[in-house]
C-alpha positions, 0 to 999 in steps of 0.5 A: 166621500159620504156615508151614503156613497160608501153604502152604495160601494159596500152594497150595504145599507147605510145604517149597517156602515154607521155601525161598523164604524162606531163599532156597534157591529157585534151581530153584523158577520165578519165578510160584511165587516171586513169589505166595510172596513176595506172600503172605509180604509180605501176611501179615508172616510171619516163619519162627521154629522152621521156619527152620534158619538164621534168618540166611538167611530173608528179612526184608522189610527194606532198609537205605538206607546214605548219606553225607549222609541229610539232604541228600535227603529227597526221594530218601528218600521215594521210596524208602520210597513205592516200599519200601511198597508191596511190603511192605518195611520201612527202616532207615536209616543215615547215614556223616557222610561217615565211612569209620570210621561207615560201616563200622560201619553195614555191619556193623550192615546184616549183624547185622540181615539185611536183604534188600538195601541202597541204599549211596552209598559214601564213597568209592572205599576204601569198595567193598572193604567190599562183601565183608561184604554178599557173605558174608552174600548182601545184594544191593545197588545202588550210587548216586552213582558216575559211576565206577562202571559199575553204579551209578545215578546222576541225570544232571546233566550232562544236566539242565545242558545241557537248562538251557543250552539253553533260554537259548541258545534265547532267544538268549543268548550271553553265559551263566555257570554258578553251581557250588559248590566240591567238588559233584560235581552242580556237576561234572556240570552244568557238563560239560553246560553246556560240551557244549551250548556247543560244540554250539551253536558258542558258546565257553567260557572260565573265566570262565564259571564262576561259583564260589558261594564268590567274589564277583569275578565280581559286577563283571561284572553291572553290565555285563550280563556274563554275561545269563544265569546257571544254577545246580546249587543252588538255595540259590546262586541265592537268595544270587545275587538278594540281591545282584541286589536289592541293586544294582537289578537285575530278573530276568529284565529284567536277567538270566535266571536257572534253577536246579535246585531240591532242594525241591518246598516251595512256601514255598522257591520264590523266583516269580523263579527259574526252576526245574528240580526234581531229580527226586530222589523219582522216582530213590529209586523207581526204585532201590528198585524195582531192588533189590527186583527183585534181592532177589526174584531177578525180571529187572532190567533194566540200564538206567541211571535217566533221566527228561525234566526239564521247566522249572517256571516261566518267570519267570526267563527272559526275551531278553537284556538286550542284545536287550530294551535300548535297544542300540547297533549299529556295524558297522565296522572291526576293526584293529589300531593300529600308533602311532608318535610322532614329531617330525614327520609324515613326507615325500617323501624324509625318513625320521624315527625314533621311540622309543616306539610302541604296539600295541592294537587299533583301527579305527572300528568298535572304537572307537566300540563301546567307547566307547558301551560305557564310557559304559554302553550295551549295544554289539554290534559286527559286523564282521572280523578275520583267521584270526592271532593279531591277531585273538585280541588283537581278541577278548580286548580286546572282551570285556574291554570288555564288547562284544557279539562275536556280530558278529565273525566271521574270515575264513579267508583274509585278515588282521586290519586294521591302521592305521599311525598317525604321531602328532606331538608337537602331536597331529596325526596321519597314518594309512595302512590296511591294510583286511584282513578289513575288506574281506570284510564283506559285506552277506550278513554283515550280514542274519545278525545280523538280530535284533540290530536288533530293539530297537536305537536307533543304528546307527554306521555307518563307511566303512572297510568296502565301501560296499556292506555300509554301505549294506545296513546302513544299509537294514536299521537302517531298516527296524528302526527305527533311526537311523543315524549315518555317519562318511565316512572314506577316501572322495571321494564317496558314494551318493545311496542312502546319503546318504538312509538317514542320520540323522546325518551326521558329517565332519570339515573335510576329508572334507566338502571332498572330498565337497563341494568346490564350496561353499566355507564349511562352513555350505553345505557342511552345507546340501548334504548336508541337501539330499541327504537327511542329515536332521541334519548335524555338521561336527566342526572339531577344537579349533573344536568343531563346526557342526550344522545340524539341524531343532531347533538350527543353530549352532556347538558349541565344543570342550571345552578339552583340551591335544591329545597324540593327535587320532587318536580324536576323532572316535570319542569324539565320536560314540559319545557323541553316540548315547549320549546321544542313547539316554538321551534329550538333546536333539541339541545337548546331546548333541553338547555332552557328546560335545566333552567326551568327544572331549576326554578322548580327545584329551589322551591316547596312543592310542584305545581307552586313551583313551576315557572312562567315563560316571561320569568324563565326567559328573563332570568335566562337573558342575564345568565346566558342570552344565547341560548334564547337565540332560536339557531343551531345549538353550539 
């Protein structure tokens, strides 16, 4: 095919074809161009003899310059699809992260005359080599440089957020972000992870991020911490679900799980993994076609590469673990403790010093919420603190005992609660409240964390917070469903209407008398709140253990045998194992024998939430000292 031959075809003149092919065809119109250039693509005509300066003449040729070409090969062929199908010839070069090969293969990109050229540079020193691609009139188009304001680049930020969403969405709250150390997709995803946080008023802390390289975070899994988890690399994903098989763990029962995914290989799809694909084939096209729009001088639009990426399957995704599992709900009091021991309790009139004193956060609520936690069950607490620095301490210590805290809301105008708790040597104790925010959980509070009774089993239920919000409540757990257990604390009477909403009703000796000071033993005593409508009743009797009286057992339950140094928590202990082990399915009695031991632990030790103990060391202890009762059958 001759240069003459390709005039006749265009229906040019033949010095109009020589000008377009060596690119000297600035007053030449677009129409003419582009049916020029088609017809040279076409016919693969190379200008020999009738070029002058063979070094200008179009070669139909790109070069794709990357520090990594390995790393996408979908990105690659996207490029040579696009490349292709508009007649285009490759060369491709890999820089090994190179400044050194990089440089080398820009000045082979020059020797060969290639029309345009797709460049990842190594870094930002590399833009001063653009000059070689200048002289020598090569266009370019720049990828992978967010820093760049004319470079193209896939948005994973975006794709980070648009993957944080569709767990959130799901109600998850409690989310991680899987990155590798020195990725620059790592960076951008989790910038899109923390933005859809704040967006959805959820707050991000470190331990969110979840780096590959470590294993530190891993601990937190069995506590179903974080419930749901977003990778930037698929390849960290399945290293995440070795481990999760490893310690019985199921996606997405357990947790949730969705990746980006490199490969559209279905062999290299894990089925459990909700994947998002990069679209790394769609973005090769997409830039190729910019620089061949540059390279034939047509409009190219400056607009940067986007494109709607959609979840590849849903396997991985499931409710949080804490919505699907066997959940315990206690909405309470939030405080903070104020311990001081002294030699004696004080009185009207006399002053007494102590020397050791303690400060950690407290509260019914709190303390049965951690305690139920301790003992492996999924807790959510709802409850108030202040607009203080109280409050922080109340969060950070939740948290760490892995407490669901969606529940926990401040209050502007009023302070974190605070007990002041006076504690003898014989353990004996005396304690004045401060109610705080406690006094501003309202019921409306409750009905917003509706959803958080959906699947749960036990609702504690403490009367240190207005009785009105115990009662709505204790109505919406019954709706729902749930059993609900009741400690009357710093009350003279209760409601009819409540006492009818209550499963499981649990004074100590002297909340019973004054809510019932007109039968005199505590066998009627229990026998009088069955009646007003508790279907099971426990009078907890300190170092006497307890009495119950319930349809399937009535009867004295002794205490575990503890030396007493702090009585503040028993009762705490003692029913946030009762409604653990009531979820794992014992019988009411055994429960609330294993529930003495646990209401022991507490006791031998300063303080509360210090004090409580864990499953693993409760039922170890238990096994040595009464093997039978950890057997899950009908009490004896």
């Amino acid at each position: 095919m001759t240069i003459k031959e390709i005039a006749k075809l265009a229906g040019v003149s033949i010095s109009t074809v020589s000008k377009i092919v060596n690119k000297k065809d600035e007053n030449i119109n677009s129409e003419t161009r582009n049916r020029v250039l088609k017809i040279v693509k076409e016919y693969n005509y190379t200008p020999y003899g009738t070029v002058k300066i063979t070094s200008e003449a179009k070669t139909f040729t790109l070069g794709i310059l990357l520090k990594f070409a390995s790393n996408v090969p979908q990105f690659l062929n996207g490029v040579i699809s696009l490349a292709q199908q508009n007649g285009y010839s490759i060369l491709l070069y890999d820089s090994d992260n190179s400044a050194t090969i990089e440089l080398k293969n820009i000045t082979s990109l020059c020797k060969y005359n290639v029309d345009g050229v797709i460049w990842e540079p190594v870094s930002q020193k590399s833009l001063e080599y653009d000059r070689y691609f200048r002289e020598q009139g090569i266009e370019v188009c720049r990828i992978n440089d967010r820093k760049d304001p004319s470079s193209y680049f896939i948005n994973f930020s975006q794709m980070g957020y648009e993957a944080t969403e569709l767990l959130i969405q799901k109600g998850h709250t409690k989310l991680g972000c899987l990155t590798k150390q020195s990725s620059t997709r790592s960076e951008m995803f989790l910038e899109g992870f923390k933005k859809c946080l704040f967006d959805h008023g959820l707050p991000y802390h470190d331990s969110m991020n979840l780096p590959s390289e470590g294993t530190d975070w891993y601990n937190g899994l069995l506590s179903h911490i974080p419930t749901g988890i977003l990778s930037s690399h698929y390849a960290s994903a399945l290293s995440l679900m070795k481990h999760l098989n490893k310690i019985q763990f199921h996606v997405p029962r357990d947790l949730s799980l969705i990746s980006l995914q490199e490969y559209t290989n279905e062999s290299l799809t894990y089925p459990d993994i909700s994947n998002i694909r990069i679209p790394y084939f769609e973005f090769g096209a997409f830039v190729c076609e910019r620089l061949i729009r540059k390279c034939e001088k047509k409009e190219c639009p400056d607009t940067p590469f986007s494109m709607l990426c959609s979840l590849e399957n849903t396997a991985g995704i499931s409710i949080p673990f804490s919505t699907q599992a066997d959940r315990i709900i206690v909405v309470g009091s939030i405080n903070i403790d104020v311990t001081l021991n002294v030699d004696e309790l004080p009185a009207s009139g006399r002053t007494v010093s102590t020397n050791k004193h303690s400060l950690i956060p407290g509260g019914k609520g709190a303390n049965q919420a951690v305690g139920a936690a301790k003992l492996g069950k999924a807790v959510s607490l709802i409850g108030k603190v202040g607009n203080d620095y109280d409050s922080t301490i109340v969060y950070s210590c939740m948290q760490d005992n892995h407490i669901d805290i969606q529940g926990i809301r401040r209050d502007p105008y009023s302070e974190t609660g605070k007990a002041y708790i006076h504690v003898q040597n014989d353990g004996e104790n005396m304690i004045t409240i401060l109610t705080g925010a406690n006094q501003a959980l309202r019921p409306s509070d409750i009905l917003c964390y509706e959803k958080l009774f959906t699947s749960a089993s036990y609702c504690l239920l403490q009367t240190e917070i207005p009785e009105d919000t115990v009662e709505a409540a204790a109505r919406l757990a019954r709706s729902r469903g749930v059993q609900n257990i009741l400690k009357p604390a710093a009350m003279n009477r209760i409601s009819d209407s409540l006492m009818e909403l209550v499963d499981i009703f649990v004074p100590n000796k002297k909340e019973a008398e004054l809510l019932c000071p007109s039968v005199s033993d505590i066998e009627g005593k229990a026998e009088e709140f069955f009646k007003r409508g508790a279907k099971t009743v426990i009078i907890t009797l300190g170092h006497s253990g307890c009495y119950m009286k319930a349809p399937e057992f009535t009867g004295y339950i002794p205490a575990a045998d503890f030396t007493p140094i702090d009585t503040t928590g028993a009762a705490d202990a003692f029913i946030s194992a009762l409604a653990s082990y009531l979820s794992f399915g014992y019988p009411i009695a055994k429960a609330a024998k294993i529930a003495t031991y646990a209401a022991g632990f507490c006791v031998s030790r300063q303080g509360v939430i210090p004090a409580l103990i864990d499953k693993n060391s409760l039922e170890t202890y238990i096994k040595r000292i009464e093997p039978d009762i950890l057997q899950n059958d009908t009490f004896l």
